[in-house]
VOBA-1610 file (N, C-alpha, C; in pm, whole numbers, padded with zeros to 5 digits, always signed):
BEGIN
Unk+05737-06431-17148Unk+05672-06319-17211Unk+05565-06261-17119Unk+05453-06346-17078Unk+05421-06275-16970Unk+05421-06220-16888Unk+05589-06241-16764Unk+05618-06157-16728Unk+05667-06028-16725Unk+05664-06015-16821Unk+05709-05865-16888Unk+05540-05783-16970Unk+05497-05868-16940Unk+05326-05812-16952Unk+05262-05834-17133Unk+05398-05914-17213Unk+05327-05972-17319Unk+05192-06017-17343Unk+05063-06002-17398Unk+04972-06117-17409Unk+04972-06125-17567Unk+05021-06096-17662Unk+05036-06118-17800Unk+05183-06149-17818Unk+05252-06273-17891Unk+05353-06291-17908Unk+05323-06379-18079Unk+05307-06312-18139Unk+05282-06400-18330Unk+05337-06384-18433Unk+05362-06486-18519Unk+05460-06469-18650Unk+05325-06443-18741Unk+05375-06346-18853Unk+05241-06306-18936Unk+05364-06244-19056Unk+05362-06284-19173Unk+05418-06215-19292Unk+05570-06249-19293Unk+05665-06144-19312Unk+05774-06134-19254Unk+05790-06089-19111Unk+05714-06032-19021Unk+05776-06012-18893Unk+05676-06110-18749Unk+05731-06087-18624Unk+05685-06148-18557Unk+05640-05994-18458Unk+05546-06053-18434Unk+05470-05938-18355Unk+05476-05942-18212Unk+05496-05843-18109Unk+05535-05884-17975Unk+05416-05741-17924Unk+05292-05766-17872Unk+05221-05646-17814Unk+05139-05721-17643Unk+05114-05664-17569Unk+05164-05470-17537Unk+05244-05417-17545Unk+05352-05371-17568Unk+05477-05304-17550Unk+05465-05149-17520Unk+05523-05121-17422Unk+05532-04987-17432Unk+05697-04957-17414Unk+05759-04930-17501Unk+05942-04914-17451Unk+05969-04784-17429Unk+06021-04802-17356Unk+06142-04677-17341Unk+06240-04644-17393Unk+06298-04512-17433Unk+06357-04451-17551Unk+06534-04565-17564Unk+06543-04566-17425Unk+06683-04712-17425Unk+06648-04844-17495Unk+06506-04854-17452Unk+06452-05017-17517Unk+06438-04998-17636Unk+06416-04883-17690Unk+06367-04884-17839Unk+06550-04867-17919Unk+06659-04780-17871Unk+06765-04768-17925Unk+06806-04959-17896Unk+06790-05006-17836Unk+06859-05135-17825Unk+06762-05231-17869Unk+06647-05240-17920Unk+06548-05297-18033Unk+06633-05305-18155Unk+06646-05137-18236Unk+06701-05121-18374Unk+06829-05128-18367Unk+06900-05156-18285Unk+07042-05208-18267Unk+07071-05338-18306Unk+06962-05411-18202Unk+06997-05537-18216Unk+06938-05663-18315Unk+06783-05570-18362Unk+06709-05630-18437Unk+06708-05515-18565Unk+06772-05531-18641Unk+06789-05359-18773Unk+06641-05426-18840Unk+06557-05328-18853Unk+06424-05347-18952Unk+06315-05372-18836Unk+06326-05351-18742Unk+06233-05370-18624Unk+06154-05223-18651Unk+06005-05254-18651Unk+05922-05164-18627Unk+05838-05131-18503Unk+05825-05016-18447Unk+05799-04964-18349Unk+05636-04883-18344Unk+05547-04964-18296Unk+05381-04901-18305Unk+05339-04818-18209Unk+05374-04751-18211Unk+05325-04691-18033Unk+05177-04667-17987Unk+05134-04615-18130Unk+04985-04599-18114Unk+04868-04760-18093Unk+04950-04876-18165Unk+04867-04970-18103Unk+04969-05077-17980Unk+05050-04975-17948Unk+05184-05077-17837Unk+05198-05200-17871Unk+05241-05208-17999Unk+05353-05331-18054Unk+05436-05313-18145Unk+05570-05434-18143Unk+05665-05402-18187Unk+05632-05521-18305Unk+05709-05507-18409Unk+05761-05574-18555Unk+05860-05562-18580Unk+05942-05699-18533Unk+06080-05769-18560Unk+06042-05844-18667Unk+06150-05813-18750Unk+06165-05894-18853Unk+06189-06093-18850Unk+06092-06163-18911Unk+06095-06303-18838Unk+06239-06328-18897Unk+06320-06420-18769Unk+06403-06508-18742Unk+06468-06607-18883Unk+06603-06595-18939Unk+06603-06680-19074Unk+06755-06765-19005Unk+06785-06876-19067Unk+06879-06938-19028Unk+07023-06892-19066Unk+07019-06809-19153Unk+07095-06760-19236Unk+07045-06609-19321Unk+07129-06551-19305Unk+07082-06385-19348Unk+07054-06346-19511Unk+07158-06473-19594Unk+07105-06502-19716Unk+07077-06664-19777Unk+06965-06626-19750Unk+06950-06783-19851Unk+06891-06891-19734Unk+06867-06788-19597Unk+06857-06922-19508Unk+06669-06923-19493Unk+06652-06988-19433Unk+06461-07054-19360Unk+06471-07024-19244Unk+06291-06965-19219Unk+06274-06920-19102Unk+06315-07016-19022Unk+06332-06938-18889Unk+06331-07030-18775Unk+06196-07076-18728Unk+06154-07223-18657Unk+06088-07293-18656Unk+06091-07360-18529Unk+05954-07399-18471Unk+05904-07452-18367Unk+06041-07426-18218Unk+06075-07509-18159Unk+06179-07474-18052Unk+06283-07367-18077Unk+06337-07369-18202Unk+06417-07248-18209Unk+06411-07112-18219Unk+06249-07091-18277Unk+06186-06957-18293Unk+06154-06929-18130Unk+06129-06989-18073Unk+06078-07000-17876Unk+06176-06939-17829Unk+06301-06962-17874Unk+06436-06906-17826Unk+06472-06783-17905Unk+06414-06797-17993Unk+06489-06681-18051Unk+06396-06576-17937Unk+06244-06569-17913Unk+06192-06454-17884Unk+06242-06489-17734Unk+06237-06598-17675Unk+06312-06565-17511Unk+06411-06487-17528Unk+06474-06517-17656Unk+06616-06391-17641Unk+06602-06234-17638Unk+06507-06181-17737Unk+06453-06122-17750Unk+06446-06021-17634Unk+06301-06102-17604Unk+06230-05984-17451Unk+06321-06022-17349Unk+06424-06112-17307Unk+06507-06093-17235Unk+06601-05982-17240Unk+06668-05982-17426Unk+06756-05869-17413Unk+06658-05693-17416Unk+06556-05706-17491Unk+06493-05561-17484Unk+06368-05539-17415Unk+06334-05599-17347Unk+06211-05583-17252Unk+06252-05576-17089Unk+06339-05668-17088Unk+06336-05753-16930Unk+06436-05604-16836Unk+06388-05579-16744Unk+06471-05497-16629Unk+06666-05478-16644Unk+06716-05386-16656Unk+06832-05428-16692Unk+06879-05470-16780Unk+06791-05498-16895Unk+06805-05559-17006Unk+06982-05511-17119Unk+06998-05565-17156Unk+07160-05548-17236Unk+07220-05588-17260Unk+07228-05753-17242Unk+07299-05876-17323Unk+07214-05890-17430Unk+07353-05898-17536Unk+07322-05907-17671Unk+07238-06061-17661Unk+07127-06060-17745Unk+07094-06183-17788Unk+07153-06334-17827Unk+07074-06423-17746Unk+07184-06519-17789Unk+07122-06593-17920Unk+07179-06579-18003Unk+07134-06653-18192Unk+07105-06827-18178Unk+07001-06872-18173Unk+06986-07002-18169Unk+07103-07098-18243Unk+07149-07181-18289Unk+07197-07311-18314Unk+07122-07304-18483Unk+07226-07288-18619Unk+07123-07322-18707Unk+07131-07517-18738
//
């Protein structure tokens, strides 16, 4: 995360918060692509992804090592240079 100039990476409510962000109009179409319900702040440069569930109904957040992966997946697929492999979905 830091290399991509993260210094806020936090779960708070339902979403997980990822700031500084500043994206570009590709990073932001491949955000709500890949994360649907992702919110986009521009005025305070952070994003709100919806937190991580094991299951889309009925499942529990993701937790300690697997939530780590979920967001490496993350700013790998929509932050990182080149970015455009689909996310890889942790192991429930």
């Amino acid at each position: 995360a830091r290399t991509m100039g993260l210094r806020e990476v936090a779960v708070g409510g339902n979403h997980v918060r990822f700031a500084p962000v500043d994206l570009r109009e590709s990073q932001q179409l491949r955000l709500t692509r890949l994360y649907p319900g992702s919110l986009v702040k521009p005025a305070v440069r952070s994003i709100l992804v919806p937190k991580p569930m094991t299951a889309r109904i009925g499942g529990q957040p993701l937790r300690d090592l697997d939530i780590l992966a979920w967001c490496r997946a993350l700013v790998d697929a929509v932050l990182a240079e080149g970015a455009g492999a689909d996310p890889v979905v942790p192991p429930s």
